[in-house]
Steps between C-alpha positions, in 0.01 A plus 500: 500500500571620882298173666695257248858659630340505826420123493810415328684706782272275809523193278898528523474560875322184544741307298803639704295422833430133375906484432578622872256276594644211367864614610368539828309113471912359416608699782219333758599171394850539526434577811288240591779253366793671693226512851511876478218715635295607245183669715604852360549377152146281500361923593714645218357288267165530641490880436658479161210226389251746631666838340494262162151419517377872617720563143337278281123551663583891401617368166154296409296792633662733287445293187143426627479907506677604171265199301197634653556869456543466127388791300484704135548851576178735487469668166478861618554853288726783518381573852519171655138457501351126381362524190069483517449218278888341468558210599813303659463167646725191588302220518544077488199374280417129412622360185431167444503425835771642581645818701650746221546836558452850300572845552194713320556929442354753285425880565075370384377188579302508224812499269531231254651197660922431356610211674890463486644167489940501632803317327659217678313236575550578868534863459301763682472836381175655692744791654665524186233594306354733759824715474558456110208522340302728813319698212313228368280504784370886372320277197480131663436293827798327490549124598834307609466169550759266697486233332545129676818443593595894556547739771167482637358227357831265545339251684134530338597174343782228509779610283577176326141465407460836309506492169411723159129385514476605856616886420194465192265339713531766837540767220187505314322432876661796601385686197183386587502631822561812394215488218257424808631726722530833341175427289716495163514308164834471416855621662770594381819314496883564522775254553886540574774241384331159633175693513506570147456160419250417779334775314456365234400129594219714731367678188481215289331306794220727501501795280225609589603620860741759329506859311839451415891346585820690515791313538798665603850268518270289278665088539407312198731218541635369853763252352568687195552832699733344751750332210532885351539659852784238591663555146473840569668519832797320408562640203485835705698365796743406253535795338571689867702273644294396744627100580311482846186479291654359171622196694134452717314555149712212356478268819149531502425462083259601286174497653187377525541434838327235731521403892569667801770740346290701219472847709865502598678430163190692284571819747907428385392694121165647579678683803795576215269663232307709793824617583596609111170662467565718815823599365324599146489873464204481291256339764373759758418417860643151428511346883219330672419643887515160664570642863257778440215262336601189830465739754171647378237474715293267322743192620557425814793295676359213386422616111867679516628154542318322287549770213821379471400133535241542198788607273729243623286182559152561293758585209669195503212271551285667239722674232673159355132388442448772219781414278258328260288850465534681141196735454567499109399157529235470793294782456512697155142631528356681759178710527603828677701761406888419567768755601850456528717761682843475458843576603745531231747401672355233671767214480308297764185393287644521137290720288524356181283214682271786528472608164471156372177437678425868457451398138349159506246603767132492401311748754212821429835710536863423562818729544808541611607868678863537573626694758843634390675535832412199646598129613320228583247694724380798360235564787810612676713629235283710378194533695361805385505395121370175661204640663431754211490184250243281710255794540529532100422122446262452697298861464182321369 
């Protein structure tokens, strides 16, 4: 986080040299008009063009720096000493000809493979899981991937052209990769929020890539889920009094939404319910870490920027193309064991969706494990349980 307040800090200079600079540039020709001498201002302005551009040369060498000095931390034990055999590695592979990136840990490289697949679209949560879920890497090599159109992989693709089929297509490559890589048959697979439903497009893609799915946050619906969520926030705003965000849930109306505008007025309720499950006093260790997960040192300046430009702009393009998703229609059979963990008190993802295509769901084994003191993201809320429950699914 230090080199993106550092840049911000030199990128501020620059912008308050350009300002003297043009000041200085009304001055000279004011000058000029009125047949003043203007020798001493023409050297003012020459040294403040040259401090600017000593500024912003610092500024692109720093980025150049932070970008190439990337890095997962070493896995190391109680002493500090790398772990023979672990394995921690930040690395852009090719996916469909493109430049996507993955973080890749475990305590044994010879682990089963869990690849983990992050809510948005747009979001990136490689530090995220490295901090909530560190313990997985005792039993797996585990793999984040930034997916096109997030943090590190923002630009691996124009963000107007991405679209559901390109999240299944780079998935299964990616899966594929892996396979080949570490020598396996099948991975394991785990997806948050958004990723619970790429999850389950992947697996019924090509079953025969997987062990398993948990999906945690699970989305069944898209439109359906964002009709309940607004419903739900107004009626709650209502109830607290709270007309700032009564009167914006009204001027914007029921969604779904569509256009340039679908981040901003979905984050109006989504932002609301987040903020009711914090306050619940039956979900533990409700907050995210965003400033701790940004300025990990798996993203750069570049990637800290652009984390924030995946959940704004890859949102928006991509989320208002899923509103015609309902799993209980699409995809009611699939060959791998299916897990769902989750909160119950998620009001995000609705969770009688859940059980509804909990119980029409054809698959070798299918089930539902609440956690009790959790929201929408359990793998936060209640990590240990979370942890403790993936190592008894997928024990075999």
């Amino acid at each position: 986080m230090l080199e993106l307040l550092s840049f911000v800090v030199l990128a501020l200079v620059a912008v308050i040299l350009l300002i003297i600079v043009i000041i200085m540039g009304i001055k000279f020709l004011y000058n000029k008009k009125k047949n003043l001498d203007s020798k001493k201002l023409i050297k003012k302005i020459k040294r403040v063009l040259f401090l600017m551009s000593f500024v912003i040369l610092i500024n692109i060498l720093l980025i150049i720096i932070s970008q190439k000095t990337t890095t997962t931390p070493t896995i190391v034990d109680d002493f500090g000493n790398e772990i023979e055999n672990s394995i921690s590695e930040l690395e852009s592979v090719e996916i469909n000809g493109k430049k996507e990136w993955i973080s890749i840990r475990g305590k044994n490289k010879n682990n089963p493979i869990l690849l983990f697949l992050a809510g948005g679209p747009g979001g990136s949560q490689m530090a995220a899981v490295r901090h909530d879920l560190a313990q997985l890497e005792d039993n797996f090599v585990v793999v984040n991937w930034d997916q096109p159109g997030s943090a590190k992989s923002y630009n691996a693709q124009k963000i107007s052209s991405i679209t559901l089929e390109t999240y299944i297509d780079d998935g299964i490559a990616l899966s594929k990769y892996l396979v080949d890589r570490f020598n396996k048959e099948k991975i394991y697979l785990v997806g948050e929020s958004w990723g619970s439903a790429l999850g389950i497009y992947l697996v019924n893609e090509n079953p025969n890539l997987f062990h398993s799915f948990i999906g945690t946050g699970q989305m069944i619906n898209f439109k359906e889920t964002e009709i309940i969520d607004y419903k739900l926030a107004l009626k709650i705003a209502k109830e607290n009094n709270d007309i700032k965000v009564v009167k914006d849930l009204e001027k914007n109306g029921v969604p779904p939404y569509y256009g340039k505008g679908v981040t901003m007025k979905s984050a109006i309720y989504l932002n609301y319910l987040t903020k009711q499950m914090n306050r619940n006093p039956k979900i533990s260790n409700s907050g995210y870490s965003t400033f701790r997960d940004v300025g990990s040192s798996e993203y750069g300046v570049l990637d800290k920027i652009n984390y924030f430009r995946g959940i704004i702009n890859t949102f928006n393009n991509v989320y208002q193309q899923l509103y015609d998703i309902d799993l209980r229609d699409d995809i009611k059979k699939l060959d791998v064991p299916i897990y769902f963990f989750i909160g119950r008190h998620d009001i995000n993802a609705p969770t009688e969706l859940v059980e509804d295509y909990n119980n029409i769901l054809v698959a070798p084994e299918n089930e539902i494990v609440w956690f009790e003191n959790s929201g929408h993201s359990p793998w936060i809320n209640e990590s240990d349980k979370f942890i403790k429950e993936v190592l008894n699914k997928n024990s075999n």
